[in-house]
MIRO-271296 format. One line per field, with one value per residue (C-alpha): residue number from 1; residue in three letters; x negated, y negated, z negated. Coordinates in nm, 2 decimals, padded with zeros to 4 digits. Layout:
num NUM  ...
residu Ala  ...
X X  ...
Y Y  ...
Z Z  ...
This chain:
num 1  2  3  4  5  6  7  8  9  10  11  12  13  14  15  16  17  18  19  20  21  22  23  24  25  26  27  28  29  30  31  32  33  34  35  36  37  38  39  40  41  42  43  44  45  46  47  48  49  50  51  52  53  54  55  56  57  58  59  60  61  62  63  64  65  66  67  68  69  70  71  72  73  74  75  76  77  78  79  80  81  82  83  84  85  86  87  88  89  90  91  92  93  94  95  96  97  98  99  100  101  102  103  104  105  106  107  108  109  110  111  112  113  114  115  116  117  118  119  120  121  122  123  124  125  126  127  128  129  130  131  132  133  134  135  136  137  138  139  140  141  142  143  144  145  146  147  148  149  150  151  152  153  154  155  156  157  158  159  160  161  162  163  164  165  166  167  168  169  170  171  172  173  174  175  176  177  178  179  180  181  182  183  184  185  186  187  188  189  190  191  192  193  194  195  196  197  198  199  200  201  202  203  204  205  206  207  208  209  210  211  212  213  214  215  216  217  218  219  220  221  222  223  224  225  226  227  228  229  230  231  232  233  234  235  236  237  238  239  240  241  242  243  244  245  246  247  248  249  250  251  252  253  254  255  256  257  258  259  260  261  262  263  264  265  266  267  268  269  270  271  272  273  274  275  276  277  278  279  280  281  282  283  284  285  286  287  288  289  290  291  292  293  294  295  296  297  298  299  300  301  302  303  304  305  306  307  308  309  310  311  312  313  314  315  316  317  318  319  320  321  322  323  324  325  326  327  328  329  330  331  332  333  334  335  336  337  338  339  340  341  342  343  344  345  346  347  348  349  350  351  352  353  354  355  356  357  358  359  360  361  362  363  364  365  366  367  368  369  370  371  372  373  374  375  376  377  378  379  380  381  382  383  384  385  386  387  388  389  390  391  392  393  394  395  396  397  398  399  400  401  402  403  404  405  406  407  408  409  410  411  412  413  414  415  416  417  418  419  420  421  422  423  424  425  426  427  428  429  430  431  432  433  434  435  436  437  438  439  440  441  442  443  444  445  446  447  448  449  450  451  452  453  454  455  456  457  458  459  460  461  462  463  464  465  466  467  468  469  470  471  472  473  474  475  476  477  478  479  480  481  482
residu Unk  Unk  Unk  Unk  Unk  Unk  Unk  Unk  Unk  Unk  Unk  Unk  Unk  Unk  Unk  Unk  Unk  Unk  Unk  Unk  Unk  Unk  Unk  Unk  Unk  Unk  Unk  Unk  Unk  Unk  Unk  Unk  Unk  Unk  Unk  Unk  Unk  Unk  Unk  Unk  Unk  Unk  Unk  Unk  Unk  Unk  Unk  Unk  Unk  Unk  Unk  Unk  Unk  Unk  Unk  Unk  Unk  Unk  Unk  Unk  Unk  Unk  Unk  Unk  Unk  Unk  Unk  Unk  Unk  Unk  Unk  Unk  Unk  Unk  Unk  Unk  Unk  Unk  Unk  Unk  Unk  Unk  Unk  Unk  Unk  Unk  Unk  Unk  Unk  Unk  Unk  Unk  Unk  Unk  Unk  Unk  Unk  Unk  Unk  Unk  Unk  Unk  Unk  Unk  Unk  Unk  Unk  Unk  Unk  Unk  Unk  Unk  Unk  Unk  Unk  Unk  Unk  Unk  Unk  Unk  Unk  Unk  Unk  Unk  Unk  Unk  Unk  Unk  Unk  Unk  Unk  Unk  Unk  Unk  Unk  Unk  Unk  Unk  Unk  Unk  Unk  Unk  Unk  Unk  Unk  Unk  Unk  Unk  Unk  Unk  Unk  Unk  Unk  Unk  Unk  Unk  Unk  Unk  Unk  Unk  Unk  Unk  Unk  Unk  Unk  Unk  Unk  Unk  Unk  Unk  Unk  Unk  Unk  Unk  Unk  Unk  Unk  Unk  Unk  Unk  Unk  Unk  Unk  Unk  Unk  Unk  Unk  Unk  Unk  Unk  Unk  Unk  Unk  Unk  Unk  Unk  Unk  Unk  Unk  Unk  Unk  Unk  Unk  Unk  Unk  Unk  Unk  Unk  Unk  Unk  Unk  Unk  Unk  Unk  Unk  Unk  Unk  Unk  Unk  Unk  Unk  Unk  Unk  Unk  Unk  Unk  Unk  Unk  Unk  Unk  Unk  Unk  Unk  Unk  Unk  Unk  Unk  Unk  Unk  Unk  Unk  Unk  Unk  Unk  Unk  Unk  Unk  Unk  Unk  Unk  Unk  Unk  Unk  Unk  Unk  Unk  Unk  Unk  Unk  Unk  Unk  Unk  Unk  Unk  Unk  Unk  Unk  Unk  Unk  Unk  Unk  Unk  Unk  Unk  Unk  Unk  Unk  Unk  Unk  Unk  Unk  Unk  Unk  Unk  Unk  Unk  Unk  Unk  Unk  Unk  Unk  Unk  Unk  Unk  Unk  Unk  Unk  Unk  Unk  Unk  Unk  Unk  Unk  Unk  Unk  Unk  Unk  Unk  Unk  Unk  Unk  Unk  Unk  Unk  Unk  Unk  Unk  Unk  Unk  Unk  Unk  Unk  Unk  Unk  Unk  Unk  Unk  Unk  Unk  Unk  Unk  Unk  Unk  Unk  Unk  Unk  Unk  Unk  Unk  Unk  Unk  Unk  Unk  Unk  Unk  Unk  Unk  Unk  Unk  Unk  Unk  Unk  Unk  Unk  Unk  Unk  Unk  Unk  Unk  Unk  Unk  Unk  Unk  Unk  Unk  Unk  Unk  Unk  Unk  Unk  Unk  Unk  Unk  Unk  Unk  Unk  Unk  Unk  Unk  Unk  Unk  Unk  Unk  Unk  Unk  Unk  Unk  Unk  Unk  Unk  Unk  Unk  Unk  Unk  Unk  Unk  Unk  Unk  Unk  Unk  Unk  Unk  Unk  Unk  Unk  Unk  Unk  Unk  Unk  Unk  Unk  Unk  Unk  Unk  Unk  Unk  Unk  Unk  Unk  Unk  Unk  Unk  Unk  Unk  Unk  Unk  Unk  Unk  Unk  Unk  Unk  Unk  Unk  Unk  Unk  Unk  Unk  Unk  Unk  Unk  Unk  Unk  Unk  Unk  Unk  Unk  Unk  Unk  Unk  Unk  Unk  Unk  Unk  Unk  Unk  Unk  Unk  Unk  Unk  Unk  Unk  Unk  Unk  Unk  Unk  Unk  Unk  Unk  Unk  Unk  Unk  Unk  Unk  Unk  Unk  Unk  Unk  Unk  Unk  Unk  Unk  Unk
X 00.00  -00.15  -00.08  -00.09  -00.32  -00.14  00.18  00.42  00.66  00.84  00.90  01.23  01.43  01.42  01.41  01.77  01.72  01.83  02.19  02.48  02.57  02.31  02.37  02.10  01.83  01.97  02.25  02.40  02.78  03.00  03.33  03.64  03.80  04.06  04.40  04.42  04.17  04.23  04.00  03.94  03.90  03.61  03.27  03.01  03.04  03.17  03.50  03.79  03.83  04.14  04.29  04.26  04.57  04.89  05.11  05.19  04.87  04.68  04.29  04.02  03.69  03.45  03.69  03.66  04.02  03.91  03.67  03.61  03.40  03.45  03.29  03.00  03.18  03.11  03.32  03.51  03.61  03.83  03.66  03.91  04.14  04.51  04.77  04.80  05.10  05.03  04.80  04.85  04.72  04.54  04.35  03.95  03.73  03.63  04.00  04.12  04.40  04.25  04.39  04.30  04.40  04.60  04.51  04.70  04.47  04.54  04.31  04.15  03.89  03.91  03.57  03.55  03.35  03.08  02.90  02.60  02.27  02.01  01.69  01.52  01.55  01.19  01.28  01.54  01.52  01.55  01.90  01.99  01.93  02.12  02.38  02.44  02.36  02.64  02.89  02.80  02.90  02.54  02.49  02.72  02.45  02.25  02.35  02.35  02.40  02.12  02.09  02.15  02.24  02.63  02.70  02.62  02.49  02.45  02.09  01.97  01.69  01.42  01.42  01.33  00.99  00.98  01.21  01.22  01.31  01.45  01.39  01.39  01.70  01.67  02.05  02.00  02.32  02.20  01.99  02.10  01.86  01.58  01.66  01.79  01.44  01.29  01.55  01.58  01.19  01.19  01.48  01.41  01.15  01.25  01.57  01.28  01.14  01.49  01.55  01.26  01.25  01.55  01.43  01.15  00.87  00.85  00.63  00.77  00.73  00.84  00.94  00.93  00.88  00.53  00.60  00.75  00.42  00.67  00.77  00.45  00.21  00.38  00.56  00.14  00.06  00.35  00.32  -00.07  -00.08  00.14  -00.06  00.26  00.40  00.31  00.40  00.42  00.46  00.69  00.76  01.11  01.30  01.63  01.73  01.41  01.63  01.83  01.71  01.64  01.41  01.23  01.20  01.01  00.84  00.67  00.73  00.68  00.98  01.26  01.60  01.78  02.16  02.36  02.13  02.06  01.75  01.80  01.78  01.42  01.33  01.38  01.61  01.69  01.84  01.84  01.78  02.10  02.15  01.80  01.98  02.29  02.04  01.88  02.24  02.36  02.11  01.96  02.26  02.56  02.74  02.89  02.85  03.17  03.03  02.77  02.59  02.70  02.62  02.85  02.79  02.88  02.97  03.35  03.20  03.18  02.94  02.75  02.61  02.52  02.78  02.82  03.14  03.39  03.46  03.77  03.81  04.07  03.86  04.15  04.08  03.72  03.81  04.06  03.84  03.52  03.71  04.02  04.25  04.02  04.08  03.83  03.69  03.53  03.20  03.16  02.81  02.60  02.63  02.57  02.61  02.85  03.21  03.49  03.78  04.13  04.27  04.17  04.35  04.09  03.83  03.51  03.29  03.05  02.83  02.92  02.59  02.77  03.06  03.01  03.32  03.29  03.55  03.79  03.81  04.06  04.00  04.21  04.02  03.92  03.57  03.38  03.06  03.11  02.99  02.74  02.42  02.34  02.57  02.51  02.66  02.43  02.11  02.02  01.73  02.01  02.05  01.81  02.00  01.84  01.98  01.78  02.11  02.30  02.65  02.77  02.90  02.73  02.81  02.84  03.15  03.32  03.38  03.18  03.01  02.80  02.48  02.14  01.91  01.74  01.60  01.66  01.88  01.63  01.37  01.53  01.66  01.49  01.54  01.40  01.72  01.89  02.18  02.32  02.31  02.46  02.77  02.84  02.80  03.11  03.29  03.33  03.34  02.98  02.98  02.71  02.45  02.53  02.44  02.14  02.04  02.07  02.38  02.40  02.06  02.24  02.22  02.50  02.29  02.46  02.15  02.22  02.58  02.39  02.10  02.33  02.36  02.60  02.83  02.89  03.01  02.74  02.76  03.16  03.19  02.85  03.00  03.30  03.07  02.90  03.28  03.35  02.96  03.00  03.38  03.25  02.93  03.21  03.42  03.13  02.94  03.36  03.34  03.06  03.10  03.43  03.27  02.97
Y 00.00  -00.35  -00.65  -00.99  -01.24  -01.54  -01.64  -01.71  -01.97  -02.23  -02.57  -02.77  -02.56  -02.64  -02.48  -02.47  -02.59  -02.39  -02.37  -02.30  -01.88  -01.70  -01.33  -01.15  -00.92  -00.61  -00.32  -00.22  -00.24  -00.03  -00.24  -00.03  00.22  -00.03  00.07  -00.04  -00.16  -00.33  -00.23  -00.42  -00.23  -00.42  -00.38  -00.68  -00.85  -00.49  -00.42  -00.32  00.06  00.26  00.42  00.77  00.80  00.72  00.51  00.79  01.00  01.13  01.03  01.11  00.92  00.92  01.07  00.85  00.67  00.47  00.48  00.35  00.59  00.30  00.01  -00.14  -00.03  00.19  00.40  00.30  00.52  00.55  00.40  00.57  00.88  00.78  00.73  00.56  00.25  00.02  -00.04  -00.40  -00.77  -00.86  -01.17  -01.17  -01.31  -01.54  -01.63  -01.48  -01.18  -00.87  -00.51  -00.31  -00.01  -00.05  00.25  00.29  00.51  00.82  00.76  01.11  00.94  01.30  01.32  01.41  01.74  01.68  02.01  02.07  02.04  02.23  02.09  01.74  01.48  01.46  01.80  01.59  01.44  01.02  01.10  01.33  01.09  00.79  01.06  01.07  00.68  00.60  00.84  00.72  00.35  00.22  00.07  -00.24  -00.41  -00.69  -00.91  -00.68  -00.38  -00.09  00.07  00.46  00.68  00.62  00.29  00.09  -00.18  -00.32  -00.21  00.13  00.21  00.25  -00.15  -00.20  -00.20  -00.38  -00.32  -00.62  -00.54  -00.83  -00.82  -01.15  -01.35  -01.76  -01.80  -01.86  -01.64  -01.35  -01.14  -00.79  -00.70  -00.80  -00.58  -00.30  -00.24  -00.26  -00.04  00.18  00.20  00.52  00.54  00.22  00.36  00.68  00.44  00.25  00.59  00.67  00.39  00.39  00.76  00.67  00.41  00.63  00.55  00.18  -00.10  -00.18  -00.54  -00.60  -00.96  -01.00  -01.31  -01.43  -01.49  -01.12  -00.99  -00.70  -00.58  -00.67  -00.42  -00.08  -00.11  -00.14  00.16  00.36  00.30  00.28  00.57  00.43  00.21  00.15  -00.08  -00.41  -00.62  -00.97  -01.23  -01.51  -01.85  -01.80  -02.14  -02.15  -02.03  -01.79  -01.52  -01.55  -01.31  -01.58  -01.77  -01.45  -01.36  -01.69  -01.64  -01.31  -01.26  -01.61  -01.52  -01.79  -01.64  -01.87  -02.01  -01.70  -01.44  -01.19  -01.07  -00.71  -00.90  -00.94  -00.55  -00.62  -00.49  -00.66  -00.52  -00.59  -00.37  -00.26  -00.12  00.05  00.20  00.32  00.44  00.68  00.75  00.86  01.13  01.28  01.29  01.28  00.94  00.72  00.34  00.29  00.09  -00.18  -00.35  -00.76  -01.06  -01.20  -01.54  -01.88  -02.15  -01.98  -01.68  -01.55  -01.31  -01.33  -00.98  -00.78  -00.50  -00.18  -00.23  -00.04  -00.17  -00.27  -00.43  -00.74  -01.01  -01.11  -00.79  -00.91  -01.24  -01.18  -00.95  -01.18  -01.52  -01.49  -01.81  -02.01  -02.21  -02.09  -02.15  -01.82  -01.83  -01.51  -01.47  -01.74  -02.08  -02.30  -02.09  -01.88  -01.86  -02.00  -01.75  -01.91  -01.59  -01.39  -01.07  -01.08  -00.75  -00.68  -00.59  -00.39  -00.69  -00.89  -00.97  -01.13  -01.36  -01.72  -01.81  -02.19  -02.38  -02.56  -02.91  -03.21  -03.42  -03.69  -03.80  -04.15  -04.29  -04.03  -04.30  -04.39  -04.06  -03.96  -04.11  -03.83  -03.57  -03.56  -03.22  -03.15  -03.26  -03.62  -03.85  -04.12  -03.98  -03.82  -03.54  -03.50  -03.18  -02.82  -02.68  -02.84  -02.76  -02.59  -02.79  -02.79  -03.10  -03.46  -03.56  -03.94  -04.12  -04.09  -04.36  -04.49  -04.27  -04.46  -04.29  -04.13  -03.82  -03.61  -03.37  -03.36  -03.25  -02.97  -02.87  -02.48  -02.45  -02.84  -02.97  -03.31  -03.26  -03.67  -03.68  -03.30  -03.39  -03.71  -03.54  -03.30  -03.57  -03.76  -03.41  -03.51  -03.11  -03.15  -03.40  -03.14  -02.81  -03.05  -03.06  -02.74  -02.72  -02.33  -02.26  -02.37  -02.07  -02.27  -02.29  -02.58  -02.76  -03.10  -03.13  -03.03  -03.31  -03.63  -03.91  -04.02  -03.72  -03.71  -03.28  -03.27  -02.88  -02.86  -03.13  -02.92  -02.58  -02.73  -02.83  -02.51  -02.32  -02.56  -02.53  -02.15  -02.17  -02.39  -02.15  -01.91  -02.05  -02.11  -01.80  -01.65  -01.91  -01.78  -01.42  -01.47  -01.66  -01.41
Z 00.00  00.13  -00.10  00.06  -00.12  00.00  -00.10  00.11  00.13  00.39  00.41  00.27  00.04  -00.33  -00.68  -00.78  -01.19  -01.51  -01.51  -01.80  -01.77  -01.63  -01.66  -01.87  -01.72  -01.81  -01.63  -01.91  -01.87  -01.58  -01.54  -01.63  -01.32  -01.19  -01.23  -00.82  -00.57  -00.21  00.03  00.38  00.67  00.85  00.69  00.74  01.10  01.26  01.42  01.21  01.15  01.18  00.90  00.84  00.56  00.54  00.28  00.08  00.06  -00.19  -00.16  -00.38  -00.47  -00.14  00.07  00.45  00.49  00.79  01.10  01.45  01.67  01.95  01.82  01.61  01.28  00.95  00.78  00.50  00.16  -00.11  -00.45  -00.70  -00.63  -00.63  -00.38  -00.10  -00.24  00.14  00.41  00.54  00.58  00.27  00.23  00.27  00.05  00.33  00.36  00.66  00.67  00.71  00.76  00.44  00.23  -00.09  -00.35  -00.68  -00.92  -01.10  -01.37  -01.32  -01.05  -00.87  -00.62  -00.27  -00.25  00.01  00.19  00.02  00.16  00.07  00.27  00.08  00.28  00.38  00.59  00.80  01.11  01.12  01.35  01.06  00.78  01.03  01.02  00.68  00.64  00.84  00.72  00.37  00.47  00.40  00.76  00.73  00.47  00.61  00.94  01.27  01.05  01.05  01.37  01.37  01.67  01.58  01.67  01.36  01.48  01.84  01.89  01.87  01.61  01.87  01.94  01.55  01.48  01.13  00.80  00.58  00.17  00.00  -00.34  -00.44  -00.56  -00.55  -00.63  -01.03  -01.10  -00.90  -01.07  -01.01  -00.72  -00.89  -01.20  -01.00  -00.87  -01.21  -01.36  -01.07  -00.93  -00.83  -00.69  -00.45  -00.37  -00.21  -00.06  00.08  00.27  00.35  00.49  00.71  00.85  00.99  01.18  01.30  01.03  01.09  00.91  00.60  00.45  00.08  -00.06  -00.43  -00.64  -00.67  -01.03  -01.12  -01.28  -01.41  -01.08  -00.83  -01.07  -01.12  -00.75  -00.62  -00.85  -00.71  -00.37  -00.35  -00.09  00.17  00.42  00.59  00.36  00.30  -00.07  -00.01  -00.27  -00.24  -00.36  -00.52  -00.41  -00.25  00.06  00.05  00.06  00.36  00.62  00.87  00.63  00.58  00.92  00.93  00.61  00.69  01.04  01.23  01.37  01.43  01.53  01.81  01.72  01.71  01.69  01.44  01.30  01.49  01.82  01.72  01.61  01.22  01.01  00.63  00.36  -00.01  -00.31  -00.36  00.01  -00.09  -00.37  -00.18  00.06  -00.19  -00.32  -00.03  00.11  -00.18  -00.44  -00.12  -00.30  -00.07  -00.09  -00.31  -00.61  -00.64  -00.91  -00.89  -01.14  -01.32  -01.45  -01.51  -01.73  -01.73  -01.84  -02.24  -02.21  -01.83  -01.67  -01.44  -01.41  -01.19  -01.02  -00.82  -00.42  -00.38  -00.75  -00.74  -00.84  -01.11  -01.33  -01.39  -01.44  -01.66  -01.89  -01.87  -01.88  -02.00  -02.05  -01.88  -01.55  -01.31  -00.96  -00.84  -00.61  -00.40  -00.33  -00.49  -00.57  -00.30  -00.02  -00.14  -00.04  -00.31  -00.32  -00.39  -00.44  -00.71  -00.61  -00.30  -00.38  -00.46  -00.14  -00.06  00.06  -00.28  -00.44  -00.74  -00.88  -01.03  -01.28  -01.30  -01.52  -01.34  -01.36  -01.28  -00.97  -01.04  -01.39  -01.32  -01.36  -01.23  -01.18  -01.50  -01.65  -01.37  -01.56  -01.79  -01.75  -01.38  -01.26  -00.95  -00.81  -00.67  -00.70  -00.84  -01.15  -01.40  -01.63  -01.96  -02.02  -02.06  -01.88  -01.66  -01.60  -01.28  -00.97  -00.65  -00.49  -00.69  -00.76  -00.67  -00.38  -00.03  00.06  00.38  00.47  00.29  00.56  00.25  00.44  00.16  00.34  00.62  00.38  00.22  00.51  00.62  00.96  01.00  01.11  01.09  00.89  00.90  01.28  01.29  01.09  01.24  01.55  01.46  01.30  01.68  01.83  02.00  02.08  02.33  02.13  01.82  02.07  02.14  01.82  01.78  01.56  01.56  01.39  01.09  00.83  00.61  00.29  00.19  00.04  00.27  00.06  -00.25  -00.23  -00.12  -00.35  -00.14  -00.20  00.22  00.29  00.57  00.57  00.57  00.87  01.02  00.96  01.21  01.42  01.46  01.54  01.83  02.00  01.92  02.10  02.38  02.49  02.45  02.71  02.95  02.96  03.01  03.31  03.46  03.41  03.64  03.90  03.93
């Protein structure tokens, strides 16, 4: 194993400070079976499966209740045994309608006996171990999915030539990758040689925080006869983690608007896809449950819990927060998603939930109270406080753009955030697709930085839709005249 002496990092970005409810280091709690779980039919960017069941049926845990042998998809399975109560529209967590499975548990949480298989894994064949990747569900992680022989992903696996590991977390709520390869070493590491026999015994490069001494040592000892994988230290600031950050990090590779990092022969995945890798080919367990973080300032007691796909959002709410107004987070902080319904699920791609107390927009005299007790980062304000409550953009009124630049220098992808979102705010489509609108990874870090509380990312993630709708329309047009 090769350890990189440099550490790597990337301009813009920023170190996100030390906020109220950050979920402790340890995986100690497993969330109770819920008593129903909704599960959505489409996994990651993929198509839609078909059910497999009926309203009415009796499923088990693990058993496959959708596929789609047509498309890029992966299967999907029953997290609790029970019947099926409906199988209809339910909304995402990214808000739009989706066709999923309804399953009231039995309580018994009855398993779907696989058949057994007798050879280790090191005896089995990289299409072999795609097989039973796929049919386990693990192939939906990461953007592009992980290419096997059974349409997974839109590329096959001999195009990759690099698997990425992502174990660093720059989100301060999410924590549960990090400790899931400390608590799970060996494990992740076997996931990792899954992962990559599949692919045909690829390069492997690991990310971890250059500041994890407990994680960096013993993975080196472990791994010190494998020349094909590479540990590289990382600066841990925000958006670090974002697999097209890290393609640029470690690779020198930037991804064009639109394009995922697949289209360039790499393949990411985080810790716990590792783990569900491992799971699923030497103990035959399907993806069905993940470890998330819970935290926030709503929460009573933040952690990291092992929890059950499919899991209304509501039940762990209501048991980690109760009586408290919330506003949920899917997915981190800044650039995660803010669900409005609660009885949206758990997913398998959920990383974590952030529980942040709800708050009244219409108090008066929000400038009033900025000074000290300013809720989220400018160079306006200094807080004085060790932890600063939760709220990732400034509250008040917009005002006029100060040409600060400070938006321009956090920006990642070395963008220009102002002139993007005034751009889409005079529907200047092609000065925005001239700009390069669509290399936007949505961090959210422009919003985040303005002192002069403008939404750059909201009015640039509108802008992004109607380029992406436009190119759409003209490659259509072209396509017909050809």
């Amino acid at each position: 194993m090769e350890q990189l002496k440099i550490k790597k990092s990337f301009r813009g970005g920023m170190k996100l400070p030390k906020f109220k409810g950050i979920p402790d280091a340890n995986i100690t709690d497993y969330f109770s079976l819920p008593a129903l779980v909704v599960i959505p039919l489409r996994r990651g960017t993929g198509a839609v499966n078909e059910p497999l069941v009926q309203v009415g049926d009796e499923v088990r845990t693990g058993q496959v209740i959708a596929c789609n042998n047509g498309e890029v998809a992966t299967p999907v399975h029953a997290s609790i045994s029970g019947k099926v109560v409906a199988i209809e529209k339910r909304l995402h967590p990214t808000q739009k309608p989706t066709l999923s499975v309804v399953i009231e548990g039995d309580g018994r949480d009855e398993w779907m006996k696989t058949a057994e298989e007798k050879r280790a894994w090191e005896d089995r064949t990289s299409e072999e171990i795609g097989k039973v990747l796929y049919e386990a569900g693990v192939t939906g992680g990461g953007k592009g999915g992980f290419p096997t022989a059974y349409r997974s992903s839109e590329v096959p696996p001999e195009q990759i030539h690099t698997l990425v590991i992502n174990a660093i977390e720059t989100d301060p709520y999410l924590v549960a990758n990090q400790q899931i390869v400390l608590d799970k070493q060996d494990e992740f590491l076997q996931g990792i040689r899954i992962l990559r026999r599949a692919l045909g015994d690829v390069v492997v490069l690991l990310g971890v925080d250059v500041k994890d001494q407990g994680l960096g040592k013993p993975l080196s000892e472990n791994a010190k006869d494998w020349p094909w994988l590479t540990l590289c230290p990382l600066r841990a600031k925000y958006p670090q983690g974002e697999e097209e950050i890290l393609l640029g990090t470690l690779l020198n590779i930037n991804l064009p608007g639109g394009k995922t990092p697949v289209d360039a022969g790499v393949v990411v995945q985080d810790a716990a896809q590792v783990l569900a890798a491992y799971e699923a080919v030497a103990l035959g367990k399907p993806f069905i449950e993940r470890t998330i973080s819970v935290g926030g300032d709503g929460v009573n007691s933040p952690r990291n819990l092992k929890v059950r796909v499919g899991t209304p959002i509501r039940a762990i709410a209501d048991e980690l927060a109760p009586n408290i107004p919330l506003r949920v987070a899917m997915n981190g902080l800044l650039k995660g998603v803010y669900v409005k319904n609660l009885e949206s699920p758990v997913l398998r791609e959920t990383a974590g939930l952030t529980l942040l107390t709800a708050y009244d927009d219409r108090t008066p005299f929000y400038f009033v109270r900025m000074g000290l007790n300013t809720f989220s980062y400018t160079r306006s304000f200094i807080s004085l406080l060790p932890e600063k409550p939760v709220e990732p953009r400034l509250r008040g009124e917009e005002r006029a753009c100060l040409s600060c630049g400070y938006c321009i220098d956090v920006c990642p992808v070395g963008l220009v955030p102002t002139y993007l979102a005034r751009y889409a705010e005079k529907k200047m489509w092609d000065e925005a697709q001239e700009l390069d609108i669509l290399a936007c990874i949505d961090c959210n870090l422009c919003s985040y930085v303005c002192p002069c509380k403008i939404s750059l990312a909201e009015q640039i993630k509108k802008g992004k839709r109607r380029v992406a709708k436009k190119l759409a329309k003209e490659e259509a047009a072209q396509a017909a005249v050809s």
